[in-house]
C-alpha positions in Angstrom: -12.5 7.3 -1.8 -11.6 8.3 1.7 -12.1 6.3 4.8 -14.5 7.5 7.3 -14.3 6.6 10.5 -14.7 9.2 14.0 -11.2 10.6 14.7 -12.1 10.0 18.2 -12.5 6.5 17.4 -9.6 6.1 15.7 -7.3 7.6 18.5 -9.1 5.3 21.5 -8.4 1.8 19.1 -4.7 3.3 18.4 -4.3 3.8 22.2 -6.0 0.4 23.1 -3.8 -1.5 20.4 -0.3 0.4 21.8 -1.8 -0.8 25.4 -2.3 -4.1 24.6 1.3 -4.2 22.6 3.2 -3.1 26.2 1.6 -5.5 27.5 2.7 -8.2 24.9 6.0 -6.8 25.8 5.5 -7.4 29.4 4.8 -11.1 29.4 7.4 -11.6 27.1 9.9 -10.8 29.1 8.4 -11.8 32.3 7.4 -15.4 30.7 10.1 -15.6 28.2 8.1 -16.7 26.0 8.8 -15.3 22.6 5.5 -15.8 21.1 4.1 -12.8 23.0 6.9 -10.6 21.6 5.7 -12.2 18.1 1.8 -10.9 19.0 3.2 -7.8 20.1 5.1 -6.8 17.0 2.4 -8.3 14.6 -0.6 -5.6 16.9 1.9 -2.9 16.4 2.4 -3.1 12.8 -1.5 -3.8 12.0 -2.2 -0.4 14.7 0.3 1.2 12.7 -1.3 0.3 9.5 -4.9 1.4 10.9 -3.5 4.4 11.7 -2.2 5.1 8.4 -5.6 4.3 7.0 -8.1 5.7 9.6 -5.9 9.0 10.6 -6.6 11.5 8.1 -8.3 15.0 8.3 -11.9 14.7 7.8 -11.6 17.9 5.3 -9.1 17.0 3.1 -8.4 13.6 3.5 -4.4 14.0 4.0 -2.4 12.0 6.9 -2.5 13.1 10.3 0.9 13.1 11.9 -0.1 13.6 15.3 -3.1 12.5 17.1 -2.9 15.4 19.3 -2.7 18.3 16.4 -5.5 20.8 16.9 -5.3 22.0 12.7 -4.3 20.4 10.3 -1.1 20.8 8.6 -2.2 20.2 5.4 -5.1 22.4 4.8 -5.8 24.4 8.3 -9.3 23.5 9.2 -9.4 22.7 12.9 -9.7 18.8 14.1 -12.2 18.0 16.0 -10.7 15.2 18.6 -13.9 14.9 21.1 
């Protein structure tokens, strides 16, 4: 069964969880405080992970590589992004 989820969706919680792990980056090193480099690189595997899961072509269900690709690779049909 494939997950269904918006693929405009997908790419805004991608973009917000990237955001959110500069940020972790940020204060670590301005606070050097290590637990917000441990936050940061726990968000970027889990956004990786939903990414993995959530960023397929609606057609064929394959991985997206790119969140910017305006066919897909795998079977042509175009990828609606809006």
């Amino acid at each position: 069964m494939k997950p269904k989820m918006e693929l405009k969706i997908v790419k805004r919680i991608v973009l917000i969880g990237f955001t959110v792990v500069c940020l972790c980056i940020i204060l670590s090193a301005a606070t050097k405080l290590d637990l917000f480099a441990y936050i940061g690189i726990g968000l970027a595997a889990a956004t990786m992970i939903f990414w993995g899961i959530f960023g397929r072509c609606p057609a064929c269900g394959k991985f997206l590589r790119r969140s910017s690709s305006k066919f897909c690779r795998h079977c042509g049909q175009p990828i609606s992004w809006k």
